[in-house]
VMD Tcl script that draws the C-alpha trace (Angstrom):
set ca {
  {37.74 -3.31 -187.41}
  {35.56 -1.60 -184.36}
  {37.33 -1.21 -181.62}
  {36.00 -2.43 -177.75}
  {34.91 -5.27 -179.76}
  {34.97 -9.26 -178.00}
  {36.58 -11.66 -180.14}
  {35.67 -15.41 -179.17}
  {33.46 -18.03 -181.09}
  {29.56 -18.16 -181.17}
  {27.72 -21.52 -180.30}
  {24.79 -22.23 -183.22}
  {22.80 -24.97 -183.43}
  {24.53 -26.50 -185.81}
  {27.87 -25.83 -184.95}
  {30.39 -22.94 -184.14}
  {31.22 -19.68 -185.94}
  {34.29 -17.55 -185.34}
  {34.29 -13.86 -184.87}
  {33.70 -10.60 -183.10}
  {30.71 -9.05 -180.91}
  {30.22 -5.77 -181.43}
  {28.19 -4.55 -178.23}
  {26.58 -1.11 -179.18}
  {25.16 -2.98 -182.35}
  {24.19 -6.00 -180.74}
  {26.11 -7.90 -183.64}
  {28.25 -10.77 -184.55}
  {30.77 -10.50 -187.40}
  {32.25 -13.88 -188.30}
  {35.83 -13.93 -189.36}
  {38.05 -15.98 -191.08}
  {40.45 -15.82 -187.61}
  {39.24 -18.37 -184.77}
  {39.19 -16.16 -182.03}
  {38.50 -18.04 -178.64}
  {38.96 -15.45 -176.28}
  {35.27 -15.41 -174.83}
  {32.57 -17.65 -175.45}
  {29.10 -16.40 -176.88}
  {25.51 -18.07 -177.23}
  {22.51 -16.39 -178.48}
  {20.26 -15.38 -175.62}
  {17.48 -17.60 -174.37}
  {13.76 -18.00 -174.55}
  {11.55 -19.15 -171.95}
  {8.67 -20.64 -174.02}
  {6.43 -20.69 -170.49}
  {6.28 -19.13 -167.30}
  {4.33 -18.02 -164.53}
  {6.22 -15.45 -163.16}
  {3.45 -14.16 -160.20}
  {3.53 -17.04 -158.27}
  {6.80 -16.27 -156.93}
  {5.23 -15.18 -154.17}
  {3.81 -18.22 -153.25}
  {7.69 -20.40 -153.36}
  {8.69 -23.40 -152.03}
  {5.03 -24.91 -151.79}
  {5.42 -27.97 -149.91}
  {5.69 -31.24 -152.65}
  {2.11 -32.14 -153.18}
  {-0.08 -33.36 -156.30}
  {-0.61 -31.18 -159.24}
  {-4.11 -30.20 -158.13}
  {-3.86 -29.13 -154.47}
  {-0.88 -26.86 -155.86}
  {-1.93 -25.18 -159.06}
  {-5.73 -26.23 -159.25}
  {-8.29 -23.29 -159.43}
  {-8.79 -24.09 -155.89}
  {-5.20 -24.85 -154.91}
  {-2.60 -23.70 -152.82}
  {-1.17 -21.18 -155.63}
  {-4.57 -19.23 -156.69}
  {-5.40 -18.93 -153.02}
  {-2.14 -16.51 -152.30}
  {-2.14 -14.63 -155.52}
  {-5.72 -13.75 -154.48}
  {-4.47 -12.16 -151.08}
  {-1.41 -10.43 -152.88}
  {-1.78 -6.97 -153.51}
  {-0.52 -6.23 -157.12}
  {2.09 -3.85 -156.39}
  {3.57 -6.25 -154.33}
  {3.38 -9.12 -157.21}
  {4.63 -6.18 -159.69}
  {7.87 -6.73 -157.43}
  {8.57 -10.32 -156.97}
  {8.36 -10.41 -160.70}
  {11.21 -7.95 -161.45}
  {13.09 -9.06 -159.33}
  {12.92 -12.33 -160.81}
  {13.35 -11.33 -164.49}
  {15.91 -9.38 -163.69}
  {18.07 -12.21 -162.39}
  {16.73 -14.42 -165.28}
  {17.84 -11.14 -168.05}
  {21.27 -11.02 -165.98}
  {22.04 -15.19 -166.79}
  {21.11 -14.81 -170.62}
  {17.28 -15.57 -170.60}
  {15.80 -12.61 -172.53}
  {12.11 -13.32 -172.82}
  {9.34 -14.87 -170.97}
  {6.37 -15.97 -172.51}
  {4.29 -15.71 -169.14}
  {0.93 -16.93 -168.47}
  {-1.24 -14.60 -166.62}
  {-3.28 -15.53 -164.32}
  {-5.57 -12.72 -162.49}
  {-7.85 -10.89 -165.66}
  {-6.69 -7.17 -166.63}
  {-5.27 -6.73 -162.99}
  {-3.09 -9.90 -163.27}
  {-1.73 -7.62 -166.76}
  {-1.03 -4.81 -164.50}
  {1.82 -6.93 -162.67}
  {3.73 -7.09 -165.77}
  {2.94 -4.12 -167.70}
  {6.02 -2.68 -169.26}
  {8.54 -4.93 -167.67}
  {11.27 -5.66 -170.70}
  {11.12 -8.81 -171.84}
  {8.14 -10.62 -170.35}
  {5.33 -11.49 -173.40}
  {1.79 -11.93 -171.28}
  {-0.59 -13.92 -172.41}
  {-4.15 -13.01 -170.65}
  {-6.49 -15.37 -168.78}
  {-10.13 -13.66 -169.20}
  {-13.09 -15.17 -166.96}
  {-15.60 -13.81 -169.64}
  {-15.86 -12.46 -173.39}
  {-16.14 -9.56 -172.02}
  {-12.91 -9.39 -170.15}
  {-11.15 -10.78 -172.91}
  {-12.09 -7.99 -175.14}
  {-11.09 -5.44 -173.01}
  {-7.26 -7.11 -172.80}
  {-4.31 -5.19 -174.70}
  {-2.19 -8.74 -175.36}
  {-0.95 -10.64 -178.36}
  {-3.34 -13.82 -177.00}
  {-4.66 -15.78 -174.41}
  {-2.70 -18.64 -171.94}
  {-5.18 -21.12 -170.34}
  {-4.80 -23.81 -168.08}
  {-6.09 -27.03 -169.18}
  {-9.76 -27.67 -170.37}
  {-10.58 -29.32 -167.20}
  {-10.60 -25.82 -165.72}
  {-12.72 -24.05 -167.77}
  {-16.49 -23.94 -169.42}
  {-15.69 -25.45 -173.00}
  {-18.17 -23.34 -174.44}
  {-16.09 -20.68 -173.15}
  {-12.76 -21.87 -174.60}
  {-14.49 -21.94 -177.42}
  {-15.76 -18.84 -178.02}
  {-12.25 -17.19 -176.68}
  {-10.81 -19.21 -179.38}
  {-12.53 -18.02 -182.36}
  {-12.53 -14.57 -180.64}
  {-8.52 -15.33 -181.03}
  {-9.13 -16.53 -184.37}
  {-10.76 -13.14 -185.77}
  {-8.43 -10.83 -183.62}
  {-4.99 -12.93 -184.84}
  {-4.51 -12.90 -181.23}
  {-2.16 -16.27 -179.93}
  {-4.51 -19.28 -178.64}
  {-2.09 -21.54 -175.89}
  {-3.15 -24.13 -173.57}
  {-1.74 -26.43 -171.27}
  {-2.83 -30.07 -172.32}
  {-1.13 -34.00 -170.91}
  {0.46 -32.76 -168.43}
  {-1.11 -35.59 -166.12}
  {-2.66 -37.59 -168.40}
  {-4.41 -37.50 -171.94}
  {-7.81 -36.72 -171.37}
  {-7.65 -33.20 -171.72}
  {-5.99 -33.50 -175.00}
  {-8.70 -34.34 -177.09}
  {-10.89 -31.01 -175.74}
  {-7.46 -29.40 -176.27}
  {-6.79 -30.33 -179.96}
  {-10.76 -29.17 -180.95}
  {-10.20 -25.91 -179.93}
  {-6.98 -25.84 -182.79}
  {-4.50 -24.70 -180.55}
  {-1.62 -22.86 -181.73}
  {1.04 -23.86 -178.77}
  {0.41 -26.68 -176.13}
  {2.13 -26.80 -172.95}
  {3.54 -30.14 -171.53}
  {2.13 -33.05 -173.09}
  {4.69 -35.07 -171.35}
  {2.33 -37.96 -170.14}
  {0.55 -38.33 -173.34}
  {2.46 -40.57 -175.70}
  {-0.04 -41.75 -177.61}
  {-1.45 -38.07 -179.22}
  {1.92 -37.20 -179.69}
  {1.92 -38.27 -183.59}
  {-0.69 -36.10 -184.53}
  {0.31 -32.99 -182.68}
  {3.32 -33.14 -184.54}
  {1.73 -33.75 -187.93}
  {-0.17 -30.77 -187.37}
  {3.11 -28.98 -186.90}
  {1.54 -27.69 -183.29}
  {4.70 -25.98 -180.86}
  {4.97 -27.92 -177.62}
  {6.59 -26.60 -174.66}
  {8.15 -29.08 -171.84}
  {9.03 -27.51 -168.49}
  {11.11 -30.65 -166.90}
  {11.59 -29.27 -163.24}
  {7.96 -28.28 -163.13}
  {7.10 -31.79 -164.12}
  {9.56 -33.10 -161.63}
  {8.35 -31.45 -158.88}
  {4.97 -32.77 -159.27}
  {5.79 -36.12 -160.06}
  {5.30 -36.40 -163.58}
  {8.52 -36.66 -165.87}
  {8.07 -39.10 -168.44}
  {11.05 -39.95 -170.52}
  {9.49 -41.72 -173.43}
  {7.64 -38.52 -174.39}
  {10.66 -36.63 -174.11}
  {12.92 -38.92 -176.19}
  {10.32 -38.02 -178.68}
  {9.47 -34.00 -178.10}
  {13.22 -33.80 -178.33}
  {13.36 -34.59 -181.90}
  {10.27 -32.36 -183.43}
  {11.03 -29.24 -184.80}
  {8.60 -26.88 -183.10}
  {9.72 -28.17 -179.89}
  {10.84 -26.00 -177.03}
  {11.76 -25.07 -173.10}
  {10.07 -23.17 -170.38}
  {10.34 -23.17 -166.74}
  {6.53 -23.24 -165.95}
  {5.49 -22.08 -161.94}
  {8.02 -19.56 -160.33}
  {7.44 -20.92 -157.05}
  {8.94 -24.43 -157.87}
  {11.23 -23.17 -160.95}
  {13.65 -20.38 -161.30}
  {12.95 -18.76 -164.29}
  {16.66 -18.68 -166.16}
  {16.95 -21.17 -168.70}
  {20.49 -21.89 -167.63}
  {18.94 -23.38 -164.63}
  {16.60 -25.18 -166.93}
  {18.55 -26.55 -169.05}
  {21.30 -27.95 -167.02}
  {18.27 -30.00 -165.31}
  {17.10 -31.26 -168.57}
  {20.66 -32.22 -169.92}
  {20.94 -35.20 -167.18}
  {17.03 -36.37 -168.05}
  {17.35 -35.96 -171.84}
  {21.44 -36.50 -172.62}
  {20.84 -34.81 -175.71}
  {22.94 -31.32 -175.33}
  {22.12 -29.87 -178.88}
  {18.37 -30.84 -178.59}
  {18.02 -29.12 -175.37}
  {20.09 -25.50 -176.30}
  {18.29 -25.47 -179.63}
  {14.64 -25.48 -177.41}
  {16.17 -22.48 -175.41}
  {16.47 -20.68 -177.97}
  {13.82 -21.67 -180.87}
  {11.07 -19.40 -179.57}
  {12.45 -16.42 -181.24}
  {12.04 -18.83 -184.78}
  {8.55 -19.24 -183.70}
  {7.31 -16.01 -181.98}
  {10.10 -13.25 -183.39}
  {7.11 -11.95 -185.87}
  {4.20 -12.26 -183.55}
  {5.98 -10.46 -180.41}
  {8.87 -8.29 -182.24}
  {11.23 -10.15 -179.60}
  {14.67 -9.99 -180.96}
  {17.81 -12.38 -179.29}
  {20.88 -10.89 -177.85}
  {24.25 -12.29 -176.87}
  {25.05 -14.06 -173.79}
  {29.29 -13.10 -173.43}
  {31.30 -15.71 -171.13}
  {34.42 -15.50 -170.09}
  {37.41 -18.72 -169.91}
  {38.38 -17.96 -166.39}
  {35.41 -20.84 -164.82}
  {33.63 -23.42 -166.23}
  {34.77 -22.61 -169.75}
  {39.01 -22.40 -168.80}
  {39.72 -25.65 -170.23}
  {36.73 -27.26 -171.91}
  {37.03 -28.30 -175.09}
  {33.04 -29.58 -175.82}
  {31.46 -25.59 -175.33}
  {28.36 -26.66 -175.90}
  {28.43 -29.24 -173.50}
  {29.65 -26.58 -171.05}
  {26.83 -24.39 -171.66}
  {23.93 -26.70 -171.49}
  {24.83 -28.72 -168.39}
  {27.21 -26.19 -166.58}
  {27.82 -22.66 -167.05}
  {26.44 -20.37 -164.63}
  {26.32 -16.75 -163.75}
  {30.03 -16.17 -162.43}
  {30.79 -17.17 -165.88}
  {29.01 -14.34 -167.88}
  {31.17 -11.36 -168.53}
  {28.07 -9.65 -170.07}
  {24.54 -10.01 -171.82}
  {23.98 -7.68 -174.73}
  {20.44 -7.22 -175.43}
  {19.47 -5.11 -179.25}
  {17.41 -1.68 -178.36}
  {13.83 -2.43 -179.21}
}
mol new
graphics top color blue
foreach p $ca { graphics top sphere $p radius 0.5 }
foreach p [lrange $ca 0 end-1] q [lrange $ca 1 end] { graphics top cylinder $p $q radius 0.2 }
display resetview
């Protein structure tokens, strides 16, 4: 037996296992024993963020265009923000995110090559790129390319980046229904390999499942601007590639805790929602190298008496109840 060890049982998606954490290793040895003394959780994934406009918080409630448009309220401060100052804001907020159990953020970013700048090198955070040309988009070092819906761009454009994607192996994602569905068809041409939202376009659901396409949802996001839609998400709960991301940093903290405590009164489907925290290393563990850690909580709050832990974690836990967050040395 290693010693300095934490003994407790380790929440799976289907079910619990009993054991030890061994924290120099970043391991979990399951025992035959049913240790309780701390609770443990994989860490989480946050399957899409914007993580630069946290600089431009607390935008007063307003439609989906006047806020995150091309022309909106969002683009026009991250144009006046210097990057060093963006670089900031950013750690600052992964760092709080990393500290609550949320150990990647696959982050949409806006700005070309000097919107890549703002995140270079800070652990944890996967950037997509946003090129304006071909030309930009060849000169990106990123795994692939996050755009905003096809209303915003040239389709020619999209196209071209896409099969540019295509030859490179590079990651193709696009935000598609978040409003409505007619940027879904455009969407679906360009063969996609992640969609964001689709949360107000029922009827295309069927066949982005059946061509086994990952969906994100981002429920507070969607809340803020008005557009929650439960009978997409009875169904996006159920598909396999589905999973959780907190979307603008200026509405949305990015910690999935926070997340998923918000979707747990919406979707009342606990196991559902903690699997989508953490699927994205299933999906994107090959293409990104991102490996999970171990989220550590202690019985003394939330989790003192509770008898349904998952329950606990999903709608409840919070940072005071974290004794640690044990990430593997990449």
């Amino acid at each position: 037996m290693y010693e300095n060890v934490y003994r407790g049982l380790l929440i799976e998606s289907d079910g619990i296992r009993h054991g030890y954490i061994v924290p120099h290793e970043c391991k979990f040895e399951e025992t035959r024993l049913e240790y309780a003394d701390y609770i443990f959780s994989q860490t989480f994934f946050n399957a899409h963020t914007h993580l630069g406009d946290v600089v431009a918080r607390e935008p007063e409630f307003k439609d989906l265009e006047s806020i995150v448009g091309p022309s909106g309220y969002k683009h026009r401060i991250l144009k006046q923000t210097p990057v060093e100052v963006l670089r900031k804001q950013i750690e600052i907020e992964v760092d709080n995110a990393r500290r609550n159990g949320t150990s990647h953020f696959l982050d949409f970013r806006e700005g070309g090559i000097e919107g890549l700048r703002a995140v270079e090198n800070i652990a944890g955070i996967l950037p997509l790129g946003r090129p304006a040309t071909m030309e930009e988009a060849a000169l990106m070092k990123v795994e692939g390319f996050g755009m905003s819906s096809t209303r915003d761009h040239s389709f020619e454009f999209l196209e071209e980046l896409r099969s540019y994607a295509k030859r490179k192996k590079l990651l193709f994602a696009i935000h598609a229904g978040e409003r409505d569905c007619e940027d879904v068809e455009k969407a679906l041409e360009l063969d996609p390999d992640l969609l964001i939202h689709m949360n107000n376009c029922q009827m295309m659901l069927e066949e982005v499942m059946n061509r086994e396409i990952p969906i994100v949802s981002c429920l507070r996001s969607n809340s803020f601007f008005g557009l929650l839609n439960q009978k997409c998400y009875r169904e996006l709960k159920k598909y396999d590639l589905w999973m959780l991301g907190t979307d603008n940093a200026m509405v949305s903290s990015p910690c999935m805790l926070d997340e998923m405590h918000f979707a747990a009164y919406i979707l009342r489907d606990d196991g559902s929602i903690f699997n989508a925290a953490i699927r994205g290393y299933n999906i994107f563990e090959k293409k990104f190298n991102a490996k999970p850690g171990y989220i550590i909580f202690n019985r003394r709050g939330n989790f003192r008496k509770t008898t349904n832990f998952l329950a606990t974690l999903v709608r409840r836990a919070r940072e005071s109840d974290i004794e640690g967050v044990i990430l593997p040395v990449q």
